[in-house]
C-alpha angles and dihedrals in degrees: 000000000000094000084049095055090037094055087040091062091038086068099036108140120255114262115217130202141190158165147189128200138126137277133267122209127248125186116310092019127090109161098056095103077068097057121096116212129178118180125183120184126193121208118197108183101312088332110109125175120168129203114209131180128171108215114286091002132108113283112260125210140195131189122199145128138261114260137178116347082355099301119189107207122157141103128239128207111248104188135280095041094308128137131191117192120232123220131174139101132222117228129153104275097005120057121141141162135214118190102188124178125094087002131011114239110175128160140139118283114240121200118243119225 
């Protein structure tokens, strides 16, 4: 029975989140309440990787795993250099996600169907 449940949980399918929402300024920025941003992160098992694109900008990536209480804790490249670190966590009824970086874009993750 063990082995069953265990190999069940081996090929769930990936889940995958997002949101989309707009910027808010942190030192140095004032435009950010002007920049679109939508995120949507799969997690497959402990594996996360997140796609992220600013409105009329390159599409961004990160890659990470799932830790503690399903913590979300890695950086992604932004372009030029740049980096923006990326904070959340994905629990049933409370994920959430904070790019922060240039800009802050932070929301609540919903589940896509």
């Amino acid at each position: 029975m063990t082995v069953l449940l265990f190999a069940a949980a081996a090929h769930a399918e990936p889940v995958v989140y997002s949101w989309t929402g707009y910027g808010v300024n942190v030192p140095g920025s004032s435009k950010c309440p002007t920049y679109k941003m939508t995120i949507d992160v799969t997690v497959n098992g402990t594996d996360v990787k997140g796609l992220f694109q600013q409105e009329n900008r390159p599409q961004r990536h990160f890659e990470t795993t799932l830790g503690k209480n399903g913590a979300i804790k890695t950086a992604a490249m932004v372009g030029g250099g740049n980096m923006m670190d990326v904070i959340g966590q994905i629990k049933e009824g409370d994920s959430k996600i904070l790019l922060n970086g240039y800009c802050k874009f932070e929301g609540l993750l919903t589940k896509k169907q």
